[in-house]
N, C-alpha and C positions, 0 to 999 in steps of 0.2 A: 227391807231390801231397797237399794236406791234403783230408781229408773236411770239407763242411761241412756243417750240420744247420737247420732251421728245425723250426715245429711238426709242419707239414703233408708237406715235405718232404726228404729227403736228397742231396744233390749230393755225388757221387763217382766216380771216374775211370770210363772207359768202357773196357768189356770184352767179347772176342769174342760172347759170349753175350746182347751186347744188340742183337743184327743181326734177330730178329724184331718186337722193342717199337719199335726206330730205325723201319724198312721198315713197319712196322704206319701208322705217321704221317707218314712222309717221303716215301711214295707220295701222299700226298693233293694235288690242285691247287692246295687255298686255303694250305698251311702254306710250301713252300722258294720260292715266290715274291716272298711278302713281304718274304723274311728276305735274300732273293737268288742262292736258287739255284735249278734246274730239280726237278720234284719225282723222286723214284727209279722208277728205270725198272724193279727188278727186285729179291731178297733180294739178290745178288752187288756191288751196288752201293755197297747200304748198309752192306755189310761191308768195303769198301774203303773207305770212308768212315772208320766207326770205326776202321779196323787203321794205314790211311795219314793220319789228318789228326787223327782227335782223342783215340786213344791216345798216340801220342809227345808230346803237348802237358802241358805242367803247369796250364795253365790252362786246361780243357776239360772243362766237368764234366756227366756225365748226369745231367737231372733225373729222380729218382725221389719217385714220391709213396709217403710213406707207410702208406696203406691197404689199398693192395693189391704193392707191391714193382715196379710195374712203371715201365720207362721212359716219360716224356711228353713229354720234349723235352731241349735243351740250351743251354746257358750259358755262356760264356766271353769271358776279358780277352784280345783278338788283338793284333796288329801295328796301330797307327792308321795306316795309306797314306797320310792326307790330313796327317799333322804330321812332322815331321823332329827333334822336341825328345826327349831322353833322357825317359825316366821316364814315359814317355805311353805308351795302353795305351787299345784300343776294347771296348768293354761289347756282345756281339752275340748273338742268344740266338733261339731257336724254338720252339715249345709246338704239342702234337698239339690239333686244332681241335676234340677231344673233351674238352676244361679249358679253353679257352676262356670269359673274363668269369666267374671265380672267384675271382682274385687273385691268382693262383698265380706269373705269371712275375716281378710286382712283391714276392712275398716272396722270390722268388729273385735277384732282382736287387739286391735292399737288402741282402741276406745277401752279398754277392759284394762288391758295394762296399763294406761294411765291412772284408771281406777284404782287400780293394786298398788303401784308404789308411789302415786302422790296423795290419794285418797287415805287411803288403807296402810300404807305405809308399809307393804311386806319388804322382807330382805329380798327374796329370790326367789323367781320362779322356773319352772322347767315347761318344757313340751316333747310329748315325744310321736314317733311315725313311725310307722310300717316302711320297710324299706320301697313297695309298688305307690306308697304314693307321695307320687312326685309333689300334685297339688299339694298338700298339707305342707309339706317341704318347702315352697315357695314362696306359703305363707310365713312360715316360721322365721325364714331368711328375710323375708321382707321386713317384720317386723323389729328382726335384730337380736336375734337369739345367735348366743356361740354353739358352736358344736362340739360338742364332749366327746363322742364315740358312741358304738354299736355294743348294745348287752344282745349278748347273743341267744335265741330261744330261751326267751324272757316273758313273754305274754302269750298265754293256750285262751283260745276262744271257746266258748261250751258247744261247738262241735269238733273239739280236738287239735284243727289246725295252731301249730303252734309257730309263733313270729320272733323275728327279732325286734330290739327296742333302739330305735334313733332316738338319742338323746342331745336336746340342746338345754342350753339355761342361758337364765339373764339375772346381774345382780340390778339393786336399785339402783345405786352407784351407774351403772353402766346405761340404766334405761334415761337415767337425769343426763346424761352426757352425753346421750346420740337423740334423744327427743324433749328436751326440757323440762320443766314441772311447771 
């Protein structure tokens, strides 16, 4: 898994030893709701998280800010559910709501999708939001995703709440020609 770098931040694999900075923000109500999951219930949690779900990944990266070394969210190109095309690949990501409206997960996001289609060379990626958050939405827009439309009660959380799915995508084609290679 490659490290990647911006000014502010460092994205690089996630490791036992980030189950306090994960659980520090992954406890909170306003951050895995958004993002679509329940927020952690305990330390034990969020270490089965990192060890089963976003260690064995190659495309899972903890944000770390560079100022002070500590973890503040996470990053990664997943499985797109909603397309069945080769080469396609969903942009999904989470940030501790203590960086919040800094710019932080939009530098990390531009940094990843460069990764993706000049690196990595995928065809297309999507992102999708809950219609309440706005933040996600502004990252997505900033980074230059189109908007596709709304799949209506599309995503149930494992406490039932069920959402709709804003979907945006971007081909490669499209990312070389609004941010170059």
């Amino acid at each position: 898994m490659k490290t990647l770098g911006t000014e502010r931040l460092l994205l690089r694999r996630w490791a036992r030893g980030d189950v306090d900075d994960l659980y520090e923000y992954a406890r909170l109500p306003d951050v895995g709701p958004h993002a679509g999951w329940l927020p952690h219930a305990n330390r034990e949690e969020s270490l089965n998280v990192i060890v089963n779900g976003l260690m064995p990944s190659n495309y899972q990266w903890a944000i770390v800010l560079r100022e002070n070394q500590r973890v503040i969210g996470s990053i990664g190109l997943g499985e797109d559910k909603k397309r069945s095309v080769a080469n396609a690949r969903a942009l999904g990501y989470s940030l501790s709501k203590h960086y919040w409206h800094r710019g932080l997960m939009t530098e990390a996001a531009l940094r990843v999708l460069h990764y993706a289609f000049v690196d990595l060379q995928f065809a297309q990626l999507a992102c999708y939001h809950y219609e309440d958050n706005v933040a996600s939405r502004r990252v997505i827009e900033k980074c230059g995703f189109s908007f596709e439309g709304v799949l209506r009660r599309c995503s149930q959380l494992a406490n039932g709440v069920v959402h709709d799915d804003w979907c945006y995508s971007m081909t490669r084609d499209e990312y070389l020609h609004l941010h170059g290679g």
